[in-house]
PDB file with SEQRES, HELIX, SHEET and CRYST1 records, atoms N, CA, C and O in Angstrom:
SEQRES   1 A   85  UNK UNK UNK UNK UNK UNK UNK UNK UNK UNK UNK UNK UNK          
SEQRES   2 A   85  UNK UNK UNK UNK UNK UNK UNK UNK UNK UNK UNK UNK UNK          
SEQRES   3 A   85  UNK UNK UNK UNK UNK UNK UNK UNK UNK UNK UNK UNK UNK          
SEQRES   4 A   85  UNK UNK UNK UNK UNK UNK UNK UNK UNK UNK UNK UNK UNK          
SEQRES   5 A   85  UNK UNK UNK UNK UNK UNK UNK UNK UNK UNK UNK UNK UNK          
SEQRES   6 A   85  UNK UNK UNK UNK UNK UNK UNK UNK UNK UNK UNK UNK UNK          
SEQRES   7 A   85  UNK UNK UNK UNK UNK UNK UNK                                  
HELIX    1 AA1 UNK A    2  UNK A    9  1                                   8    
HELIX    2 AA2 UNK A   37  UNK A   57  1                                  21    
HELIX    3 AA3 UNK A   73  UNK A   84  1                                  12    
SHEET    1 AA1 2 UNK A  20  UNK A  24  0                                        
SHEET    2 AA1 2 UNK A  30  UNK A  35 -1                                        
CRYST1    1.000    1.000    1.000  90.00  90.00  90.00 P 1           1          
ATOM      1  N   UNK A   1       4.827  -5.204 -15.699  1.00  0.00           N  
ATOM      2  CA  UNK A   1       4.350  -4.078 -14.917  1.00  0.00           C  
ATOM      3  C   UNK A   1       3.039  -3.580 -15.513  1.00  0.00           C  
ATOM      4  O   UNK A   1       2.129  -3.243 -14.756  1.00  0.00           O  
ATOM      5  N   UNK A   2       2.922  -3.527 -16.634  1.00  0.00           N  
ATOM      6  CA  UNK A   2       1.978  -3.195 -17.616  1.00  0.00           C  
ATOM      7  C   UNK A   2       0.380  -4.296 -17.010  1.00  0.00           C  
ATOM      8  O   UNK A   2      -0.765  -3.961 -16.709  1.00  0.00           O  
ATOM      9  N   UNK A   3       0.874  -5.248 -17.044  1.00  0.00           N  
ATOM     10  CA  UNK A   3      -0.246  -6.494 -16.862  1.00  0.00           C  
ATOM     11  C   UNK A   3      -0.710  -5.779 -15.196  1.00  0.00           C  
ATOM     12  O   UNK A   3      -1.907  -5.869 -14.924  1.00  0.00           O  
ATOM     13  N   UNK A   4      -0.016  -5.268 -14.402  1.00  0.00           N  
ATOM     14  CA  UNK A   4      -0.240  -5.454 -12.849  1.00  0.00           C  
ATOM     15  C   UNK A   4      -1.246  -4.239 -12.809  1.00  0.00           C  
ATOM     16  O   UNK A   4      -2.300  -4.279 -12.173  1.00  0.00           O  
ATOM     17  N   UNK A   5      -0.751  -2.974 -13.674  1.00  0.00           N  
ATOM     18  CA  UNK A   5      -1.560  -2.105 -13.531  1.00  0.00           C  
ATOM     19  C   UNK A   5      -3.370  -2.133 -14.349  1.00  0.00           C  
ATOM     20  O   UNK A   5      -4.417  -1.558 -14.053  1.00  0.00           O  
ATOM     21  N   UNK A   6      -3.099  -2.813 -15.117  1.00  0.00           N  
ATOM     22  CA  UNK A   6      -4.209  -3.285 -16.273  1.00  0.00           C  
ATOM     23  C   UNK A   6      -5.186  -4.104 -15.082  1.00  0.00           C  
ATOM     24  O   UNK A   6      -6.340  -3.708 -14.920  1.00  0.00           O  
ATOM     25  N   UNK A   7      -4.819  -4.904 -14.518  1.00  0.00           N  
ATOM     26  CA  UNK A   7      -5.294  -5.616 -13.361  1.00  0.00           C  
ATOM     27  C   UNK A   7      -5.857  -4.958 -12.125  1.00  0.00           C  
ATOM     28  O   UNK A   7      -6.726  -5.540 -11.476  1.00  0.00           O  
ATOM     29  N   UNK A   8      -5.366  -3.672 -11.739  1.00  0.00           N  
ATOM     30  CA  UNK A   8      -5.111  -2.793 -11.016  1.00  0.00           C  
ATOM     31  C   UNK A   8      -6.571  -1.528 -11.872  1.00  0.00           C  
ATOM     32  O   UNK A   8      -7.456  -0.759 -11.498  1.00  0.00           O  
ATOM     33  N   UNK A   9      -6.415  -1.665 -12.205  1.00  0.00           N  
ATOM     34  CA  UNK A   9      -7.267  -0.753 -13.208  1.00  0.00           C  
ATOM     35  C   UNK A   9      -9.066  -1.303 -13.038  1.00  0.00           C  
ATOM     36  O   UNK A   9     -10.014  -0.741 -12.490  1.00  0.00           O  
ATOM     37  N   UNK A  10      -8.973  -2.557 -13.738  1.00  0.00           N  
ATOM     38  CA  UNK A  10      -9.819  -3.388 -13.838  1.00  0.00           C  
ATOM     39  C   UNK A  10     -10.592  -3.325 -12.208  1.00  0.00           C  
ATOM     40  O   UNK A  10     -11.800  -3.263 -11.982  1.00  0.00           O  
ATOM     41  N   UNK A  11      -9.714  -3.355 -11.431  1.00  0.00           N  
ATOM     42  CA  UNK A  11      -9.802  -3.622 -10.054  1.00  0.00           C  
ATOM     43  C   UNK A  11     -10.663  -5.040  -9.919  1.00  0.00           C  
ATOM     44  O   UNK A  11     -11.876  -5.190  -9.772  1.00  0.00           O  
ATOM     45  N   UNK A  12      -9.666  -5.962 -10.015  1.00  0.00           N  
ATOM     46  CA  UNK A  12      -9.349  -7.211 -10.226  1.00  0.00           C  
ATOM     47  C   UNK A  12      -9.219  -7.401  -8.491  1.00  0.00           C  
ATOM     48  O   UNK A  12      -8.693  -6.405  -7.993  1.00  0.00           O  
ATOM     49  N   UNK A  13      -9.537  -8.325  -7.614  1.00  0.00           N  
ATOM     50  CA  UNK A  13      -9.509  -8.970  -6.562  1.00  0.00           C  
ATOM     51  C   UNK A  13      -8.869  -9.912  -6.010  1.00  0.00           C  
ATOM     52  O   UNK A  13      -8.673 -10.183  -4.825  1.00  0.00           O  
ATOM     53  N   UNK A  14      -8.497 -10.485  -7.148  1.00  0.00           N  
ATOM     54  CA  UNK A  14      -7.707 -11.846  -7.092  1.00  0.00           C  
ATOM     55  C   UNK A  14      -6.983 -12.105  -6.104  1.00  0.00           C  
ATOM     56  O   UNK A  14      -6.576 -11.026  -5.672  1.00  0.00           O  
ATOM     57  N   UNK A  15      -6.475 -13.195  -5.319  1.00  0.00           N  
ATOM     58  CA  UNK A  15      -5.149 -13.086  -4.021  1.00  0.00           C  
ATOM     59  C   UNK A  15      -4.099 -13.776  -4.661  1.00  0.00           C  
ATOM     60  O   UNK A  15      -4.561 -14.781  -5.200  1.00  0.00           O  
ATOM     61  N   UNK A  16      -3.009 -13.677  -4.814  1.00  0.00           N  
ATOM     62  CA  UNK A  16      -1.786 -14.141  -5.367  1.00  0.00           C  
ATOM     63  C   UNK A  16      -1.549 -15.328  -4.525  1.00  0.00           C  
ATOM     64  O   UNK A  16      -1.389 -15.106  -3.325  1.00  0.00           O  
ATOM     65  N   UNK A  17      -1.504 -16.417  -4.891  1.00  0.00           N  
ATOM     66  CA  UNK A  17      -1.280 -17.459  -3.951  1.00  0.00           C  
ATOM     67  C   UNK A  17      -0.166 -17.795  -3.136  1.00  0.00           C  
ATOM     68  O   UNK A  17       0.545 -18.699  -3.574  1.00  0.00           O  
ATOM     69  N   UNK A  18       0.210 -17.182  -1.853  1.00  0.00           N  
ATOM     70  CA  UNK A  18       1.521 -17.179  -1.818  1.00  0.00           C  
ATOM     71  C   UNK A  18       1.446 -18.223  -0.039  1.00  0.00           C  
ATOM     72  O   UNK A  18       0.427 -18.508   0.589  1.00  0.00           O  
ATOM     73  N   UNK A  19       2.592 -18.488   0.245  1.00  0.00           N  
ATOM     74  CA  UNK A  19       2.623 -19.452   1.181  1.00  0.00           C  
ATOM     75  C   UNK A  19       3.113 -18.382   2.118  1.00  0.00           C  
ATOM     76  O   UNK A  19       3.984 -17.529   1.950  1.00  0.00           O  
ATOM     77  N   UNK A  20       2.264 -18.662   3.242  1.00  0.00           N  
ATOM     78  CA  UNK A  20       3.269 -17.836   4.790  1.00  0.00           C  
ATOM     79  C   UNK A  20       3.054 -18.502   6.064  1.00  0.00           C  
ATOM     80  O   UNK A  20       2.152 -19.312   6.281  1.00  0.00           O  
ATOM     81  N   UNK A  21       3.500 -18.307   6.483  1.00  0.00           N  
ATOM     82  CA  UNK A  21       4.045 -18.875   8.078  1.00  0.00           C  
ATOM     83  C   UNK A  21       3.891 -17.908   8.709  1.00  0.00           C  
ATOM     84  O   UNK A  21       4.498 -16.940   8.253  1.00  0.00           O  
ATOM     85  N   UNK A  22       3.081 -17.652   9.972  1.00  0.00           N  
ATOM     86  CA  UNK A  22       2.988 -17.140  10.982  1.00  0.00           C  
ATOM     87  C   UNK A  22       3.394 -17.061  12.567  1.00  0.00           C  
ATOM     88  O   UNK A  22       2.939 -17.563  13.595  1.00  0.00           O  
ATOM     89  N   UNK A  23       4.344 -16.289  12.289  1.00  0.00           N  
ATOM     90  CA  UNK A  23       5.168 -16.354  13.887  1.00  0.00           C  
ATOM     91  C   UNK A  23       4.446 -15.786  14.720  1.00  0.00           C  
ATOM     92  O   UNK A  23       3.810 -14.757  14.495  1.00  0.00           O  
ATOM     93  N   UNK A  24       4.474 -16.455  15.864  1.00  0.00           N  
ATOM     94  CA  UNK A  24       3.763 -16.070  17.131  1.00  0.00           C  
ATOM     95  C   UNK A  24       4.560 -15.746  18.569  1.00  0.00           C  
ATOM     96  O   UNK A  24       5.668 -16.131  18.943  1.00  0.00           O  
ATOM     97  N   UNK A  25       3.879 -15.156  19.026  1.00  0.00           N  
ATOM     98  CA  UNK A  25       4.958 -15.223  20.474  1.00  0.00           C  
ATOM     99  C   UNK A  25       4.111 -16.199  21.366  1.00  0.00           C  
ATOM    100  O   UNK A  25       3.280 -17.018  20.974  1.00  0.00           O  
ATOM    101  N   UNK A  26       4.596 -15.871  22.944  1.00  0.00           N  
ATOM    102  CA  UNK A  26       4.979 -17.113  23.954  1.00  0.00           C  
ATOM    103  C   UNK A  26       2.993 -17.668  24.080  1.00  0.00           C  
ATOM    104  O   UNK A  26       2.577 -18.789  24.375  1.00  0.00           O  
ATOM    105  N   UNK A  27       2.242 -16.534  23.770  1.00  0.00           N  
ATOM    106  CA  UNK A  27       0.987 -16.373  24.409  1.00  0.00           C  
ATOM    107  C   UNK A  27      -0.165 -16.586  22.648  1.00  0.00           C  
ATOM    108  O   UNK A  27      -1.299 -16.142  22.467  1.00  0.00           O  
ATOM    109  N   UNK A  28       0.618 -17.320  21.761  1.00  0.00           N  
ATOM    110  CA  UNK A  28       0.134 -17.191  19.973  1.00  0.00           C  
ATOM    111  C   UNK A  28      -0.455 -16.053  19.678  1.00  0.00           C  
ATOM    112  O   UNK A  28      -1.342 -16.196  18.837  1.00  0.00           O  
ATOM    113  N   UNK A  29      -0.289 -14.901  20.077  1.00  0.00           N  
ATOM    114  CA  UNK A  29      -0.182 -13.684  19.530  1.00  0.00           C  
ATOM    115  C   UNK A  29       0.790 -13.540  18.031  1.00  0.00           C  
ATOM    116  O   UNK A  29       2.017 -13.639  18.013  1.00  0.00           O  
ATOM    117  N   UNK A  30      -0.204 -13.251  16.654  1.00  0.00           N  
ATOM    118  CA  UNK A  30       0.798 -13.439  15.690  1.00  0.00           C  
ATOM    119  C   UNK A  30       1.431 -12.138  15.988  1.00  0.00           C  
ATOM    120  O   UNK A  30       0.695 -11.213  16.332  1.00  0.00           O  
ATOM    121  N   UNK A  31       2.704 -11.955  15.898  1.00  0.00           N  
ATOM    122  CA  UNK A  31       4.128 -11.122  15.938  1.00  0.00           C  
ATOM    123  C   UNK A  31       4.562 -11.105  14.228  1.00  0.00           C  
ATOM    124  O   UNK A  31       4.963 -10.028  13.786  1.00  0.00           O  
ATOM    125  N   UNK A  32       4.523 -11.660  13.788  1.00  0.00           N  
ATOM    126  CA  UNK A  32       5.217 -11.618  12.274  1.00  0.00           C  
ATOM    127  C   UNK A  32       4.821 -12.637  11.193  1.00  0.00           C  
ATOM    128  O   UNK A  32       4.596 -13.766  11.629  1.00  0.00           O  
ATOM    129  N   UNK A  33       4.689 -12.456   9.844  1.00  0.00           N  
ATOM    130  CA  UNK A  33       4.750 -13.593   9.130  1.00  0.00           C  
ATOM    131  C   UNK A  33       5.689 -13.648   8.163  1.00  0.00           C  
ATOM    132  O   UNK A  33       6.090 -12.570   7.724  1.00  0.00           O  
ATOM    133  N   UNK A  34       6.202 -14.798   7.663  1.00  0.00           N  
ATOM    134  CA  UNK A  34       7.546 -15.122   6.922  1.00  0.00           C  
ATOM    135  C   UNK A  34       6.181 -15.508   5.321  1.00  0.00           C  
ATOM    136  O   UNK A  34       5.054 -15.957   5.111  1.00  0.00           O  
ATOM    137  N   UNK A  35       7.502 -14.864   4.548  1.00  0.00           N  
ATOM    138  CA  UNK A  35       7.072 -15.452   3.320  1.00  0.00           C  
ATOM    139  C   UNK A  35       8.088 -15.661   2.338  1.00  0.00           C  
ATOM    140  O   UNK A  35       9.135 -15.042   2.528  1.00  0.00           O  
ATOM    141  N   UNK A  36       8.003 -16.494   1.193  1.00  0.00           N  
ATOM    142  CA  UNK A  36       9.559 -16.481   0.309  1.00  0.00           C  
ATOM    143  C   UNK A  36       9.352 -15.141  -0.348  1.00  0.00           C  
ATOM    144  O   UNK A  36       8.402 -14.366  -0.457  1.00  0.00           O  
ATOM    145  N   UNK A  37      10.487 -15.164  -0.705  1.00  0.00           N  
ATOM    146  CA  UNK A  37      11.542 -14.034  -1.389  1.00  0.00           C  
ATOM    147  C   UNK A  37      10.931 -13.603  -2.449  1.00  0.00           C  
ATOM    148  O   UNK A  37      10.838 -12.400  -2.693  1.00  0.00           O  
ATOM    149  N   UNK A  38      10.427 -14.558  -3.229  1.00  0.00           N  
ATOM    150  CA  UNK A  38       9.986 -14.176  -4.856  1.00  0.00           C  
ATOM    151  C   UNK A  38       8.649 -13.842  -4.402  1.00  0.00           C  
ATOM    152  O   UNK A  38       8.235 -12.978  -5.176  1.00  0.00           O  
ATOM    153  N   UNK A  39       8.041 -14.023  -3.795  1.00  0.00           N  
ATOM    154  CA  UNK A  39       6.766 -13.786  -3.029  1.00  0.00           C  
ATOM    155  C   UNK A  39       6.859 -12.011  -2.674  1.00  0.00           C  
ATOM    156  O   UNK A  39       6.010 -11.221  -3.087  1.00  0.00           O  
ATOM    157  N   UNK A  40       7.911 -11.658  -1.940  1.00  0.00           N  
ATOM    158  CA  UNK A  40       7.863 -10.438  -1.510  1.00  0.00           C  
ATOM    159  C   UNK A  40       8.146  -9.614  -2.430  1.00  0.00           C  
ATOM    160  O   UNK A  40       7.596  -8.514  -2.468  1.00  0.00           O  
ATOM    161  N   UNK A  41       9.148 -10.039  -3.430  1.00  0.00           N  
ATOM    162  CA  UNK A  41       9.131  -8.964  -4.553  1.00  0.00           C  
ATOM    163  C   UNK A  41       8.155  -8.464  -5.605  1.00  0.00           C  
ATOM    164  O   UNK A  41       8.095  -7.353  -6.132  1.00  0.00           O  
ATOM    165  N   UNK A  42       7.331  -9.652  -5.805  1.00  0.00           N  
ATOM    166  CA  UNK A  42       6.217  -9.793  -6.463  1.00  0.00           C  
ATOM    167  C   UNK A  42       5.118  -8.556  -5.646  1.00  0.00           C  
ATOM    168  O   UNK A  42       4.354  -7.798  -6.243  1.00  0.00           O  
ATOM    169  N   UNK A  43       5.320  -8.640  -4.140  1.00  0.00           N  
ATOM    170  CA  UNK A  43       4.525  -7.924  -3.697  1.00  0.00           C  
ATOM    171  C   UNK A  43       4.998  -6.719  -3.851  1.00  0.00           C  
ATOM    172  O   UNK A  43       4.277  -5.926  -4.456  1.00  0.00           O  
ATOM    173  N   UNK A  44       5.869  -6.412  -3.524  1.00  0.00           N  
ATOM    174  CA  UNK A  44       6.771  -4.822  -3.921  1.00  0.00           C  
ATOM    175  C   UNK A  44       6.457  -4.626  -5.080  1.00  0.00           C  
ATOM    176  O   UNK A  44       5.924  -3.543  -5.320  1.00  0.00           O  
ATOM    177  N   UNK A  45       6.637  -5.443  -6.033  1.00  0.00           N  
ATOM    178  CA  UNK A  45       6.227  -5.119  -7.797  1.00  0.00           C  
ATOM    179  C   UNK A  45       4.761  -4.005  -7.595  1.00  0.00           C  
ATOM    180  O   UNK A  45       4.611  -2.832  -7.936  1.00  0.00           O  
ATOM    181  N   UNK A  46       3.835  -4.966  -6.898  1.00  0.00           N  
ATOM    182  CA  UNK A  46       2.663  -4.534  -7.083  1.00  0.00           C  
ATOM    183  C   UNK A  46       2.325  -3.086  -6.298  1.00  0.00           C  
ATOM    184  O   UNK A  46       1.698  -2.180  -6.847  1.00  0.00           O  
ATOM    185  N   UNK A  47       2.823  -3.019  -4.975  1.00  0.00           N  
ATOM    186  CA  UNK A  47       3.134  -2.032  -4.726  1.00  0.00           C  
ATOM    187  C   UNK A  47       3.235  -0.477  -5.328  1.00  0.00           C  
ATOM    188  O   UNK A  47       2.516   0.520  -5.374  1.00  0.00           O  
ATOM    189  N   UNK A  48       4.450  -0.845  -5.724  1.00  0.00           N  
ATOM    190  CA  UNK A  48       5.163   0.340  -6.639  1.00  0.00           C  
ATOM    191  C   UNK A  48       4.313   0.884  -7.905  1.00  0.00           C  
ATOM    192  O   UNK A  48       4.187   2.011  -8.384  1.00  0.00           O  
ATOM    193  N   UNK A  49       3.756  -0.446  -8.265  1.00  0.00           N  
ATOM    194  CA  UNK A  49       3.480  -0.031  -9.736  1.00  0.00           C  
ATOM    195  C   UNK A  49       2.031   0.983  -9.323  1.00  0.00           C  
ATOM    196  O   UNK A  49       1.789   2.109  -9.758  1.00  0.00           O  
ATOM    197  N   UNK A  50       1.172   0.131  -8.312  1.00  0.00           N  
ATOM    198  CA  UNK A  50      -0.085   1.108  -7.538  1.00  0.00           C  
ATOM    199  C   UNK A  50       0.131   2.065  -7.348  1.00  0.00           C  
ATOM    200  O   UNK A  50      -0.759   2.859  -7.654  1.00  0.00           O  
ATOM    201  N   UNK A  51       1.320   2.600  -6.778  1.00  0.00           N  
ATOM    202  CA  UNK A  51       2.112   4.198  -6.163  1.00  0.00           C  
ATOM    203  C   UNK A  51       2.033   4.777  -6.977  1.00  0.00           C  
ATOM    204  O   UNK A  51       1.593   5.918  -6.838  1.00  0.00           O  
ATOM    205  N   UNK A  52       2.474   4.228  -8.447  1.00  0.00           N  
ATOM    206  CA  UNK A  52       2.706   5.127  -9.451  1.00  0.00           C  
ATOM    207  C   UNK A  52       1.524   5.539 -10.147  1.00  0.00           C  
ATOM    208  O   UNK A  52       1.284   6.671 -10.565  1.00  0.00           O  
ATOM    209  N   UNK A  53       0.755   4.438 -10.239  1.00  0.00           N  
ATOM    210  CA  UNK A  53      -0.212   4.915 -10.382  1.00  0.00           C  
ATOM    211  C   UNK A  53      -1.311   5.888  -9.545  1.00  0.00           C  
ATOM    212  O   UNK A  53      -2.008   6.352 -10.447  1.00  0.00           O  
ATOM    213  N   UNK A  54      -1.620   6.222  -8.743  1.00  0.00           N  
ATOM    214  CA  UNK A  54      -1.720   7.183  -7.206  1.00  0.00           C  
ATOM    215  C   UNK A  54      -1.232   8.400  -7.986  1.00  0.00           C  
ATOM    216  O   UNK A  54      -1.875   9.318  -8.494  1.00  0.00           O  
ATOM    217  N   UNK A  55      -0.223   8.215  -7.953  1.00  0.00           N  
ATOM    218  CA  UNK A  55       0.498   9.816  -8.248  1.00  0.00           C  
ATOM    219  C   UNK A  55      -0.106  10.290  -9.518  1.00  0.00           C  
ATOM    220  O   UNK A  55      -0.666  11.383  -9.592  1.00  0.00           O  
ATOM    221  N   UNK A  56       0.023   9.354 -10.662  1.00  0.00           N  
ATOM    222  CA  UNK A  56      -0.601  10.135 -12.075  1.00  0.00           C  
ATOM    223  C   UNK A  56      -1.839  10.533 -12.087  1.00  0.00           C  
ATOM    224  O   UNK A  56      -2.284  11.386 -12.855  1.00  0.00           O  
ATOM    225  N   UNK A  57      -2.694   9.718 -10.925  1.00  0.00           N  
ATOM    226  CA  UNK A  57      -4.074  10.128 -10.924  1.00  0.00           C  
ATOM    227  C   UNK A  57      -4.398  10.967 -10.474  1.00  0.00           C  
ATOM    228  O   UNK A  57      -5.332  11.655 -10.884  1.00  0.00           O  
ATOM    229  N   UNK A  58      -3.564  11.235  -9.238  1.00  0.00           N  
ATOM    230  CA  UNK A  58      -4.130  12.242  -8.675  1.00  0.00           C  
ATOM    231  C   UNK A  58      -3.515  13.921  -8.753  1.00  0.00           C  
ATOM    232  O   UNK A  58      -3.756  14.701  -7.832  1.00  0.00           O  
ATOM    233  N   UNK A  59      -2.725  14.324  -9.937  1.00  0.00           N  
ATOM    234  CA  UNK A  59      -1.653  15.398  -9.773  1.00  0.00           C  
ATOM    235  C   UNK A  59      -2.710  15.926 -10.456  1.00  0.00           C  
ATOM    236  O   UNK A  59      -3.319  15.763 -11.514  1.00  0.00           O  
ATOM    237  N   UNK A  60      -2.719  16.868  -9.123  1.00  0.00           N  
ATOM    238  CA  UNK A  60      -3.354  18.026  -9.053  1.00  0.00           C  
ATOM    239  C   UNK A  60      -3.455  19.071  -9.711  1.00  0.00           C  
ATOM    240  O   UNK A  60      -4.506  19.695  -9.854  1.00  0.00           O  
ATOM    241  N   UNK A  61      -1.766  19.540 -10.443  1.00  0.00           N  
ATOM    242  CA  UNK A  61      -0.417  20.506 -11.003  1.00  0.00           C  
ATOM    243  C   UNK A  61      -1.500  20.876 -12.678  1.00  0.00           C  
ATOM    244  O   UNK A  61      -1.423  21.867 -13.404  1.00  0.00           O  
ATOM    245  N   UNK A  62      -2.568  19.444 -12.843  1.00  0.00           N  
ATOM    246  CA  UNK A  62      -2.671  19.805 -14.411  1.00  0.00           C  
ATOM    247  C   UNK A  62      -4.045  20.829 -14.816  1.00  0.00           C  
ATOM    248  O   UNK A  62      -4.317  21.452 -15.843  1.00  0.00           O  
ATOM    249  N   UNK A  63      -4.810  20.665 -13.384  1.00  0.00           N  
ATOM    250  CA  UNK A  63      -5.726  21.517 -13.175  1.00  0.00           C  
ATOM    251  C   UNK A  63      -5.431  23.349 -12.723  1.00  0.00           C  
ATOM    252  O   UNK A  63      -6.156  24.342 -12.670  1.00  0.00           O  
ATOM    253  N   UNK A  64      -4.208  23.116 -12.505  1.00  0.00           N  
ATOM    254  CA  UNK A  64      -3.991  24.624 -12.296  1.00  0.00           C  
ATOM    255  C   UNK A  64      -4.137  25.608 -13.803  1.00  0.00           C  
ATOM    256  O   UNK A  64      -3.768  25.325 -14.943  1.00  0.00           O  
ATOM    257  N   UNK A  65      -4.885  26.953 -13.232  1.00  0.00           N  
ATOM    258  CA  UNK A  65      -5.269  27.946 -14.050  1.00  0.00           C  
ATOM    259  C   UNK A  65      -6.601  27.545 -14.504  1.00  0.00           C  
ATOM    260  O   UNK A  65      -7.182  28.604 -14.736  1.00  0.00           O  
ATOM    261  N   UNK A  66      -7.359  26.602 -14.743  1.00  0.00           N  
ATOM    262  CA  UNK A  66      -8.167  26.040 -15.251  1.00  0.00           C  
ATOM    263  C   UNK A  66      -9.425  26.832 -14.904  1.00  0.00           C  
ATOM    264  O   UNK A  66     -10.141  27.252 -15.813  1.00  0.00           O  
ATOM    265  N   UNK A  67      -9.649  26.998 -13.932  1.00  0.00           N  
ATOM    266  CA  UNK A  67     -10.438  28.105 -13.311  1.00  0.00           C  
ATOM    267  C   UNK A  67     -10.298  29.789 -13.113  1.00  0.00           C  
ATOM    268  O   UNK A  67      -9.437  30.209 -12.340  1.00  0.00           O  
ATOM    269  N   UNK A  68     -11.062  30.607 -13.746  1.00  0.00           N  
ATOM    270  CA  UNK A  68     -10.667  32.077 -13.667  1.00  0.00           C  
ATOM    271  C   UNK A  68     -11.488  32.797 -12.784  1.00  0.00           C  
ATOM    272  O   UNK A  68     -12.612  33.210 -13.069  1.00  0.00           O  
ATOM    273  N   UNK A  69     -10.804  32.972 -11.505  1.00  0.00           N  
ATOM    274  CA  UNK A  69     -11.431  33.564 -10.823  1.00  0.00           C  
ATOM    275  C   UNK A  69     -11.082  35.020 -10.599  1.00  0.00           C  
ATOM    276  O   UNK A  69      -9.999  35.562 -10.379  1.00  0.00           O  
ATOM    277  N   UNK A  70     -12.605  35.612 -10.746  1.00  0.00           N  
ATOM    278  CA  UNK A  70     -12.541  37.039 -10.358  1.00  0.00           C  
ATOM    279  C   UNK A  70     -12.958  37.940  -9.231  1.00  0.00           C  
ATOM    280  O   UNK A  70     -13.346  39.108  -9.271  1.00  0.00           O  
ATOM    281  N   UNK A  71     -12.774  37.065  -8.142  1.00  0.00           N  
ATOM    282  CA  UNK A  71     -13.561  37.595  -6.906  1.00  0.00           C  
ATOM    283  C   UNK A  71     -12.413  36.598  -5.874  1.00  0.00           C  
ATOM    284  O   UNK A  71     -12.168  35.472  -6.306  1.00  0.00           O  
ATOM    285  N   UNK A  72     -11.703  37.052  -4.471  1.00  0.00           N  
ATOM    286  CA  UNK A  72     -11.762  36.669  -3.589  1.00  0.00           C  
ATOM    287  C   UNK A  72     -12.164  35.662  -3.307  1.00  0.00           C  
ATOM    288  O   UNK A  72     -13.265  35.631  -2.758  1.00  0.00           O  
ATOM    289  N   UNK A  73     -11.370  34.289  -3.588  1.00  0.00           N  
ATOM    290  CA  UNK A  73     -12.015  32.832  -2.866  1.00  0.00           C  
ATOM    291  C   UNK A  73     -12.536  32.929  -1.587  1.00  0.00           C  
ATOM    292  O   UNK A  73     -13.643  32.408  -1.455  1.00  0.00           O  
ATOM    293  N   UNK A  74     -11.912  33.597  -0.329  1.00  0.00           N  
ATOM    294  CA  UNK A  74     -12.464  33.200   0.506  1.00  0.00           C  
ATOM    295  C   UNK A  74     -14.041  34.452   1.155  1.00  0.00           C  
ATOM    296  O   UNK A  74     -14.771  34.378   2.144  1.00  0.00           O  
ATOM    297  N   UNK A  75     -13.952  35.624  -0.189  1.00  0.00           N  
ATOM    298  CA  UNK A  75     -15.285  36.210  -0.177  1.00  0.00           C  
ATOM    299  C   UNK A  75     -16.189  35.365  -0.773  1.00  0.00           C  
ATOM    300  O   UNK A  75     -17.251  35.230  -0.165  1.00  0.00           O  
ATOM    301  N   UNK A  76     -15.990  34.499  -2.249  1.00  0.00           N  
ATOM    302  CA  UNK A  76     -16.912  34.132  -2.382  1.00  0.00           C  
ATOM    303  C   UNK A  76     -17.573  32.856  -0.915  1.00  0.00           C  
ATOM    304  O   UNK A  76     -18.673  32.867  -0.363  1.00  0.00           O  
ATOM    305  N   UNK A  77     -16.732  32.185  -0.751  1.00  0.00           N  
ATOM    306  CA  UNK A  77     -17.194  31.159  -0.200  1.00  0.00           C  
ATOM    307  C   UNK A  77     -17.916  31.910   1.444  1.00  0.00           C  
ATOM    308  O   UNK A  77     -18.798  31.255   2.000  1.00  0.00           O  
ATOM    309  N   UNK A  78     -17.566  32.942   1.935  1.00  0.00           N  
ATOM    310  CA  UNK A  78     -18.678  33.366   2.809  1.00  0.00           C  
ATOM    311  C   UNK A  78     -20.317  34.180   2.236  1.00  0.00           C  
ATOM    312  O   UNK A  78     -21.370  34.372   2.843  1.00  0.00           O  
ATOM    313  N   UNK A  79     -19.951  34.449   1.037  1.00  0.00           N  
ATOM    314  CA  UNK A  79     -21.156  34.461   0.123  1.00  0.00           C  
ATOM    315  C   UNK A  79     -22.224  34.235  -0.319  1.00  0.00           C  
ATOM    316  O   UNK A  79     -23.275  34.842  -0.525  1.00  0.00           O  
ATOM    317  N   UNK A  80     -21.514  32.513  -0.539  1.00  0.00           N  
ATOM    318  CA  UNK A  80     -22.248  31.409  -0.844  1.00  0.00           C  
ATOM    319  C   UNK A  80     -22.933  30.811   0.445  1.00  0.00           C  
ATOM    320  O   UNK A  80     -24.073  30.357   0.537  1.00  0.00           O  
ATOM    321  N   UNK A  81     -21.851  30.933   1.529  1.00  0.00           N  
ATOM    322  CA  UNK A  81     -22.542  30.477   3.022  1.00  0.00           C  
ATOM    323  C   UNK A  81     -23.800  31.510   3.451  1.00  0.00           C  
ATOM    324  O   UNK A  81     -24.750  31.202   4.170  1.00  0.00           O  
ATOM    325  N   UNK A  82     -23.658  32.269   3.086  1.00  0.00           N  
ATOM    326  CA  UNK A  82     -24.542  33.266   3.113  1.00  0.00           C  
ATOM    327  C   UNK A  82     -25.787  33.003   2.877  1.00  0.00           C  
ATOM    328  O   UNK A  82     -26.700  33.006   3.703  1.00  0.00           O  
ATOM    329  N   UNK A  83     -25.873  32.679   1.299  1.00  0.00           N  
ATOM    330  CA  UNK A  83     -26.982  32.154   0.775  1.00  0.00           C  
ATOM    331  C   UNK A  83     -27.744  30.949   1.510  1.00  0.00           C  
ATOM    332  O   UNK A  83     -28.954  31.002   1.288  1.00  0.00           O  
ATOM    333  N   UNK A  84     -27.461  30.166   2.106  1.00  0.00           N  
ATOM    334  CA  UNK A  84     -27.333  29.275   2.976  1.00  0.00           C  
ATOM    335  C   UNK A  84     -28.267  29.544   4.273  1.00  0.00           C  
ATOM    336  O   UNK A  84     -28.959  28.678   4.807  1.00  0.00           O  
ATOM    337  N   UNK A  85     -28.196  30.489   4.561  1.00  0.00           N  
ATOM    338  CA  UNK A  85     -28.992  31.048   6.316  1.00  0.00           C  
ATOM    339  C   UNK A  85     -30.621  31.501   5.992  1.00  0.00           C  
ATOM    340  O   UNK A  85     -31.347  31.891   6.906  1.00  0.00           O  
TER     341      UNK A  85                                                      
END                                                                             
């Protein structure tokens, strides 16, 4: 998991070489593609581990208080629009 995110990080491009089959309907419109098993988990691996990463990056929760405000957010920001005209 460690390696996927390191890869993930890097922002690495690579395509995992995986075999699929493409189902089509009556008119070869692809409808679905089949792939093996170890194939899909591998993809779920990668998945998940991205998600998790998503979440640590982006929590918001650690920036709270960080800022001391002493004025009305939404006075300042007509304020600042102010300055603006």
């Amino acid at each position: 998991m460690r390696d996927i995110l390191e890869a993930m990080h890097r922002k690495q491009t690579t395509m995992l070489p995986i075999n699929k089959k493409i189902v089509t309907d009556e008119e070869m419109h692809p409808v679905a593609v089949l792939i093996d098993y170890q194939h899909w988990q591998k993809i779920e691996q990668i998945l998940e581990a991205y998600q998790a990463q998503q979440k640590e990056e982006f929590n918001l929760n650690k920036y709270a208080g960080v800022i001391k405000i002493t004025q009305d957010p939404l006075e300042y920001q007509q304020q600042i629009r102010d300055e603006w005209n």
